[in-house]
N, CA, C and O of each residue as an XYZ file, in Angstrom:
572
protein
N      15.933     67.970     33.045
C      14.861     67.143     33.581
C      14.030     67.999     34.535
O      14.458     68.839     35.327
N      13.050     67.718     34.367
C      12.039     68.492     34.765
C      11.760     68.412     36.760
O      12.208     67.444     37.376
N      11.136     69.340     37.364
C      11.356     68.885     38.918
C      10.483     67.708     39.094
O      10.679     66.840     39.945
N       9.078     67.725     37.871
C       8.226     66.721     38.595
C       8.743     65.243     38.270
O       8.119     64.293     38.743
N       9.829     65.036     37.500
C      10.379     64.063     36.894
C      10.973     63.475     37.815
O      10.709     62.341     38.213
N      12.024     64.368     38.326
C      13.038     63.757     39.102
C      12.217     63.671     40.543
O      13.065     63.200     41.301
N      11.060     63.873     41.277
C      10.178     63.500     42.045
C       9.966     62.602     42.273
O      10.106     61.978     43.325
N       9.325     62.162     40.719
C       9.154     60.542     40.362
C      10.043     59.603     40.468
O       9.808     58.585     41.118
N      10.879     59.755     40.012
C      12.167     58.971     39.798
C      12.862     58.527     41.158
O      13.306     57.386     41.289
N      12.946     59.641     42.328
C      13.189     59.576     43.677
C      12.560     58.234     44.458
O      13.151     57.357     45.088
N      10.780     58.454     44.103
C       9.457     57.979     44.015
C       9.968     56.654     43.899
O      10.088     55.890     44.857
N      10.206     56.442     42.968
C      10.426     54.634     42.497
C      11.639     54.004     43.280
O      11.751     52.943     43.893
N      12.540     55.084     43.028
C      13.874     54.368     43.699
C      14.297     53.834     45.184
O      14.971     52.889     45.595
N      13.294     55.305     46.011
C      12.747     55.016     47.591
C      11.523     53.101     47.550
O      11.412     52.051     48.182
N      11.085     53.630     46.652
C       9.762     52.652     46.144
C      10.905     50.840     46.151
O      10.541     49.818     46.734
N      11.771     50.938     45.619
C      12.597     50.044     45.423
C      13.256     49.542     46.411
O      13.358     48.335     46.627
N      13.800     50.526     47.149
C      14.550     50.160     48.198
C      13.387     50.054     49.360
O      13.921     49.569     50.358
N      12.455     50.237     49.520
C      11.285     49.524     50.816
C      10.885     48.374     50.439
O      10.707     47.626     51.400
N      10.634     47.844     49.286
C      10.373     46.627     49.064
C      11.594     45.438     49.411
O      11.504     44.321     49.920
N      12.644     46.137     48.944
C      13.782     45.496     49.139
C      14.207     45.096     50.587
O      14.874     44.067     50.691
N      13.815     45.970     51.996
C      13.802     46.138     52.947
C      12.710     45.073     53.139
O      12.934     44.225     54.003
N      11.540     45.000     52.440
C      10.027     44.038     53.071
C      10.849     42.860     53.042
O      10.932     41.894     53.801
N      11.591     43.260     51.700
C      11.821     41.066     51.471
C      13.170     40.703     52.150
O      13.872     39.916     51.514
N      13.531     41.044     53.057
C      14.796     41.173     53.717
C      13.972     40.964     54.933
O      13.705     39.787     55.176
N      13.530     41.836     55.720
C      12.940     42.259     57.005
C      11.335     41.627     57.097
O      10.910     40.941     58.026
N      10.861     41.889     56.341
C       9.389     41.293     56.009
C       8.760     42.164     56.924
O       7.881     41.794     57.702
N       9.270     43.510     56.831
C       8.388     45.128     57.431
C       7.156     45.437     56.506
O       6.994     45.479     55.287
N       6.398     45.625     57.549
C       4.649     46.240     56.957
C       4.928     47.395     56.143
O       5.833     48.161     56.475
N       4.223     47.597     55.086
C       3.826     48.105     54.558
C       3.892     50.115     54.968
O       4.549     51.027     54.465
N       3.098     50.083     55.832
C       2.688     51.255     56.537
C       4.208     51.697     56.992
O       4.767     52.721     56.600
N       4.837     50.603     58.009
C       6.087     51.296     58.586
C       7.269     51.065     57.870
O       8.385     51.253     58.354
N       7.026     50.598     56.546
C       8.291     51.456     55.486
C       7.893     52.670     54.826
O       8.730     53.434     54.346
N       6.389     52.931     54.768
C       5.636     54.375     54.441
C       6.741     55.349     55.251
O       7.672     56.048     54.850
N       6.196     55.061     56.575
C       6.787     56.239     57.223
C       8.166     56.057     57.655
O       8.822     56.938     58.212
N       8.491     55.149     57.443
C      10.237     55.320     57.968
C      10.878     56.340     56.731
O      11.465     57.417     56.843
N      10.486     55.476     55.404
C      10.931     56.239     53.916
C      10.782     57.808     54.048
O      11.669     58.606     53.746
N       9.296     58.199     54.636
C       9.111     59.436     54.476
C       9.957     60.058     55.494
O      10.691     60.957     55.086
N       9.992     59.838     56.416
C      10.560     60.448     57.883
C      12.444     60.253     57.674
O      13.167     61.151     58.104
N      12.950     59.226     57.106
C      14.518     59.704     56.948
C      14.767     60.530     55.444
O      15.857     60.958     55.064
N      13.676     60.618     54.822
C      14.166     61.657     53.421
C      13.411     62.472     53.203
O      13.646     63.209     52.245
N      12.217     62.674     53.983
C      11.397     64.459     53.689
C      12.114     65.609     54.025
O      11.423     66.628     54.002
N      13.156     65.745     54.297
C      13.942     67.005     54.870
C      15.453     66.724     53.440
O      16.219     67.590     53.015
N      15.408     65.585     53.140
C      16.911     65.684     52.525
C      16.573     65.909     50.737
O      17.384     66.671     50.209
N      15.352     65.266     49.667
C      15.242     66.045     48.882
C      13.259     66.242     48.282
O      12.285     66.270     49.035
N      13.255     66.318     47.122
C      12.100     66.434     46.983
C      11.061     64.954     46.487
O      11.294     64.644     45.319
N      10.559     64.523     46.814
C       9.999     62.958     46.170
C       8.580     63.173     46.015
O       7.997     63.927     46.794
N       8.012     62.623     45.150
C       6.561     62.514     45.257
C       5.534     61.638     46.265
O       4.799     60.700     45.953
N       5.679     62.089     47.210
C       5.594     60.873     48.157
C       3.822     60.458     47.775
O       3.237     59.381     47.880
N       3.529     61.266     47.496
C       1.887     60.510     47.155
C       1.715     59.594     46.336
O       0.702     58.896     46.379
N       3.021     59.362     45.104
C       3.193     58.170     44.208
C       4.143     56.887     44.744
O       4.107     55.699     44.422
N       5.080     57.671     45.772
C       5.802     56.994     46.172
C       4.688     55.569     46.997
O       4.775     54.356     46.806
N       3.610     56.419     48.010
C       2.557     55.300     48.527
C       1.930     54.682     48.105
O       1.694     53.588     48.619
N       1.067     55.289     46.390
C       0.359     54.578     45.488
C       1.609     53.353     44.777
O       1.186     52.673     43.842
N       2.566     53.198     45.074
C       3.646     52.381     44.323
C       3.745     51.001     45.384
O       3.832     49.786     45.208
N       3.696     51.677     46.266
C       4.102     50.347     48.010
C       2.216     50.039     47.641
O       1.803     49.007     47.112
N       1.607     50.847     47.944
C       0.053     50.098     48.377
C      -0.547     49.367     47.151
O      -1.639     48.799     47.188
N       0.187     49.423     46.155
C      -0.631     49.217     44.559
C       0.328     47.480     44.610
O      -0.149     46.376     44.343
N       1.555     47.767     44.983
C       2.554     46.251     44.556
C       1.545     45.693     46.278
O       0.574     44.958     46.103
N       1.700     45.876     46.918
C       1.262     45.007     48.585
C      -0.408     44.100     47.900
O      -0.612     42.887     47.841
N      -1.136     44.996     47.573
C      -2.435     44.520     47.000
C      -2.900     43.530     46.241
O      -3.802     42.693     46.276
N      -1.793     43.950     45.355
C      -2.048     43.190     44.102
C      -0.684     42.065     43.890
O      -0.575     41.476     42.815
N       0.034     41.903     44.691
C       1.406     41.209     44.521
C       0.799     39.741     44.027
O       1.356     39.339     43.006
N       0.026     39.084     44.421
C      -0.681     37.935     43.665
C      -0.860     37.775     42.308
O      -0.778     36.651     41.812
N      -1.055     38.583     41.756
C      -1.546     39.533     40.437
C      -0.079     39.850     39.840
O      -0.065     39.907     38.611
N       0.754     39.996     40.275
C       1.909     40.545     39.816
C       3.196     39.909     39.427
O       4.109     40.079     38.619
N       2.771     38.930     40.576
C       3.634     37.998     40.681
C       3.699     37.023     39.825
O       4.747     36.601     39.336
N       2.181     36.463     39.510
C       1.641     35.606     38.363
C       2.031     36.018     37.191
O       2.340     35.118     36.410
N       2.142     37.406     36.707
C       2.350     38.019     35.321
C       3.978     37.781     35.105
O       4.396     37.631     33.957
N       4.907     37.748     36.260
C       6.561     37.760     36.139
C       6.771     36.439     35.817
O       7.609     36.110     34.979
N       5.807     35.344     36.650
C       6.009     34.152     36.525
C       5.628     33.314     35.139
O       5.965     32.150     34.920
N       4.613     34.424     33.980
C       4.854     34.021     32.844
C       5.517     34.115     32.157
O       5.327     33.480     31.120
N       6.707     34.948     32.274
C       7.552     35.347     31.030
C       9.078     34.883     31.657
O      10.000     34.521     30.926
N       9.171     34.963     33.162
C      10.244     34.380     34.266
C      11.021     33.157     33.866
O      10.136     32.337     34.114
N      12.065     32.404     33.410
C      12.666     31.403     33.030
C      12.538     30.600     33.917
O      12.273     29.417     33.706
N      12.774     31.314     35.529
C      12.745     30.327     36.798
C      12.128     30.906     37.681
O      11.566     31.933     37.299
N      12.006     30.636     38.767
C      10.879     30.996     39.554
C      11.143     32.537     40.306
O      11.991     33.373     39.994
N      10.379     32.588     41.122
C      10.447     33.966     41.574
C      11.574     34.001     42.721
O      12.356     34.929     42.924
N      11.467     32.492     43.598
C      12.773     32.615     44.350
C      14.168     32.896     43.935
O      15.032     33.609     44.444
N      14.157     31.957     42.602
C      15.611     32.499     42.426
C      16.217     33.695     41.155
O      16.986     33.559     40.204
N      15.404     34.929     41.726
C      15.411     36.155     41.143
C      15.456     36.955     42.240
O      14.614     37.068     43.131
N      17.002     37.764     42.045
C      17.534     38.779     42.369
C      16.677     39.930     43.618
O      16.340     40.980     43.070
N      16.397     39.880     44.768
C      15.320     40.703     45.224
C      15.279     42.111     45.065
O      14.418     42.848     45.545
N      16.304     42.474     44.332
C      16.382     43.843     43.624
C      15.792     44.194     42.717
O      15.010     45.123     42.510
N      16.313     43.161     41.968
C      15.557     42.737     40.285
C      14.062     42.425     40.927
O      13.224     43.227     40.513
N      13.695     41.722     41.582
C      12.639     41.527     41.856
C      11.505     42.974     42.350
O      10.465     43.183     41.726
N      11.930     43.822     43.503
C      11.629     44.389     43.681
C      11.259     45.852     42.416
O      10.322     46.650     42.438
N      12.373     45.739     41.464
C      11.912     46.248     40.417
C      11.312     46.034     39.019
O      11.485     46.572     37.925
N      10.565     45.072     39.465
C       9.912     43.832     38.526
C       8.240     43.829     38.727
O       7.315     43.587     37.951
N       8.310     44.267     40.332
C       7.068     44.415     41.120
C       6.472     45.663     40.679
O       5.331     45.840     40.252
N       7.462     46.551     40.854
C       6.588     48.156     40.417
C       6.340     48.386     39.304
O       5.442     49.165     38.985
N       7.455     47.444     38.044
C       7.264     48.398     36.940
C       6.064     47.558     36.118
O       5.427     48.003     35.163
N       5.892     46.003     36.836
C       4.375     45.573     36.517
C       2.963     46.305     37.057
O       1.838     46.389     36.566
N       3.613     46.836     38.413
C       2.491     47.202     38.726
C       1.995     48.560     37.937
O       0.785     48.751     37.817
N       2.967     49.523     37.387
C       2.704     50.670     36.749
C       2.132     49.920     35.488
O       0.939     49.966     35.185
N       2.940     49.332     34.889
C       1.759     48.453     33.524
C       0.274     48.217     33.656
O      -0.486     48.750     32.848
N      -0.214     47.400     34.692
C      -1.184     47.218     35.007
C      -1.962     48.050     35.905
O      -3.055     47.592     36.235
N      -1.602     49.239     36.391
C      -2.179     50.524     37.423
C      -2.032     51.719     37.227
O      -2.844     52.488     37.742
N      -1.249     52.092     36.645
C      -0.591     53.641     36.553
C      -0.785     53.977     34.435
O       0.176     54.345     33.759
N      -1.942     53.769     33.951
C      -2.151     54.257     32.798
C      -2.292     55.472     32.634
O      -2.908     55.769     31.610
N      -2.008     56.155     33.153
C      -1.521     57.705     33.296
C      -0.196     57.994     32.461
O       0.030     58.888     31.646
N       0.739     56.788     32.994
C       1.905     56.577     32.631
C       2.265     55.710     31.401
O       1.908     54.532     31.380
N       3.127     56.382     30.132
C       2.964     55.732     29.404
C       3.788     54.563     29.484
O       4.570     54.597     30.434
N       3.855     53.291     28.592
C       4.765     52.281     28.896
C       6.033     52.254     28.596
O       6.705     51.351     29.093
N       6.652     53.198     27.743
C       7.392     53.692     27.385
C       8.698     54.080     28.328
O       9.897     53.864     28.152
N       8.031     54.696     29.326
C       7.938     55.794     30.481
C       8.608     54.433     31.513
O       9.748     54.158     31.888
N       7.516     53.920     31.680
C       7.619     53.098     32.765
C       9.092     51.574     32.507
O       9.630     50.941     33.416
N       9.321     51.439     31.097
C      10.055     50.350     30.793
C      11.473     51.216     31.137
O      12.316     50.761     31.911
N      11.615     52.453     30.496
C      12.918     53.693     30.409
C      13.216     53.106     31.921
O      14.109     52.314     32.223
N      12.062     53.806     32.945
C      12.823     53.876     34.763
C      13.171     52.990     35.417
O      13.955     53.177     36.347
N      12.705     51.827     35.128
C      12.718     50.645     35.483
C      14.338     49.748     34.944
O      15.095     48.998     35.561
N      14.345     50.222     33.683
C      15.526     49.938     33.508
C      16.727     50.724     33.568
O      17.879     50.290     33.577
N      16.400     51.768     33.603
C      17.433     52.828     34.469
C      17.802     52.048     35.840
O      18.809     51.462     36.235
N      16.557     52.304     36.369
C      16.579     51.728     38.160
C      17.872     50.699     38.342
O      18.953     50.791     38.924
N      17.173     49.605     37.499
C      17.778     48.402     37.663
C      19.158     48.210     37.054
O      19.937     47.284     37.278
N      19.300     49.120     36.345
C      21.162     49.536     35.923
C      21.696     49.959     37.204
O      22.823     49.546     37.478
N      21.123     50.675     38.011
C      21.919     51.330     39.020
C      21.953     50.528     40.219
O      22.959     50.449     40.924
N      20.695     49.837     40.497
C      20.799     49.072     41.604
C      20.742     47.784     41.427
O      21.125     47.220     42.452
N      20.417     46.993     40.538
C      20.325     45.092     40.029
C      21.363     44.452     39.990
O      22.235     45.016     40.653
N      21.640     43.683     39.602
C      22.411     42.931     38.886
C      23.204     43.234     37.573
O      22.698     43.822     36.617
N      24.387     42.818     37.608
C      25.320     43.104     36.825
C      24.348     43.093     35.477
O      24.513     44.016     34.679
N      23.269     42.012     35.170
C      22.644     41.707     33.560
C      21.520     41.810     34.001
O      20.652     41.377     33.243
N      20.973     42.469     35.525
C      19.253     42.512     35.643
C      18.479     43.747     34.956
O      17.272     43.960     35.075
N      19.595     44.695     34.052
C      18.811     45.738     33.553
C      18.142     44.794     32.454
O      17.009     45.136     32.116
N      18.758     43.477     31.749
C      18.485     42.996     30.132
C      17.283     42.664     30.894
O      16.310     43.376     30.643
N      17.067     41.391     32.106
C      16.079     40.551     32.546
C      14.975     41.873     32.726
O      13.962     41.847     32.028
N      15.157     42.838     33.518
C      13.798     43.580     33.440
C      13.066     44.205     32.031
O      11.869     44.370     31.797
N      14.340     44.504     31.130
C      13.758     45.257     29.994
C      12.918     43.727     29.175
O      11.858     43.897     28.574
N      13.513     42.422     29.264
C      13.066     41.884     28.246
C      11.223     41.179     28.755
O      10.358     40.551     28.145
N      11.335     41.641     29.928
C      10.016     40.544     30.882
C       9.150     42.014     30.869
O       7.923     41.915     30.826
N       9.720     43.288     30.902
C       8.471     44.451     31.282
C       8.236     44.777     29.674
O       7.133     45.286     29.471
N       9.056     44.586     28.480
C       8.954     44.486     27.314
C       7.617     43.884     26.913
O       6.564     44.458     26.637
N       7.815     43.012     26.936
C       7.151     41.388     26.716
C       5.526     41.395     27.673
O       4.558     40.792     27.210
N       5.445     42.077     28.880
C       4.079     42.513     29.437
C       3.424     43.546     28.987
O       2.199     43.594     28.877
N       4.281     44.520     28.672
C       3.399     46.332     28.260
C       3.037     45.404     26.696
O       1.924     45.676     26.248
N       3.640     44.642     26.082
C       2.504     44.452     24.721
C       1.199     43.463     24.948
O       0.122     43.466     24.352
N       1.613     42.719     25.888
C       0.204     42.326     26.144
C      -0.960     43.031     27.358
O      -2.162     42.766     27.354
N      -0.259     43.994     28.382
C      -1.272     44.976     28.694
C      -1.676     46.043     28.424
O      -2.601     46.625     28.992
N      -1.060     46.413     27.562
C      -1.095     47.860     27.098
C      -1.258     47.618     25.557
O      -0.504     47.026     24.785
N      -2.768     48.408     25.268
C      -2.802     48.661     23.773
C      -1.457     49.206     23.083
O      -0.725     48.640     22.271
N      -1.365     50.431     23.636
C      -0.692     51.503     23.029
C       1.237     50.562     22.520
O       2.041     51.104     21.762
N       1.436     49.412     23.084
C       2.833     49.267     22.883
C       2.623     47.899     21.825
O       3.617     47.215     21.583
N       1.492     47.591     21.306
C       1.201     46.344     20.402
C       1.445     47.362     18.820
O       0.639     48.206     18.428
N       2.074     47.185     18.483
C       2.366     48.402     17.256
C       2.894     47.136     16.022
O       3.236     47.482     14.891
């Protein structure tokens, strides 16, 4: 795996765990920026410039994001996992923001993520809801 890969990957997972911290703590934005950066810029390498486009892109648009989970969601957003949730937030928001990134890309980390940190069955719930969005936002996954 490549260095800029595992950057990314750092990227999301830091990305995961500040959100997870917002919806726990209900901490700004800005001062999970810099707490994230300031206890792990010395320990490995992260992309922290995606890591911020990931917090400032879900904070913005969470209205937007939230609405898209809540169409494909069985039950509401409260009673979903804030892990699962938190990785529900980014990997919509990369669907709908990060077309740089293919969807492919973005369904793989997300459900990686959420194997490692979700719920015992929140890897199925993210793959089948970020599944089910990249074909209706994304040309490229309507095949």
């Amino acid at each position: 795996m490549s260095l800029k890969i595992k950057e990314r990957r750092r990227a999301r997972f830091h990305a995961i765990q500040a959100l997870y911290q917002q919806s726990l703590a209900d901490t700004l934005i800005n001062e999970l920026k810099l707490q994230f950066y300031t206890d792990n810029v010395d320990r490995h390498a992260v992309e922290w410039d995606f890591f911020y486009r990931l917090l400032d892109g879900v904070d913005k648009n969470k209205q937007v994001i939230d609405s898209k989970i809540n169409e494909y969601a069985v039950n509401n957003l409260s009673s979903i996992n804030p892990i699962d949730l938190a990785v529900l937030r980014l990997g919509v928001y990369e669907l709908l923001d990060c077309l740089d990134v293919p969807y492919q890309v973005v369904l793989n980390e997300y459900v990686d993520q959420a194997k490692e940190l979700g719920t015992e069955e929140g890897h199925r719930f993210v793959n089948g809801l970020l599944d089910k969005l990249a074909r209706k936002l994304r040309k490229e996954a309507v095949k």
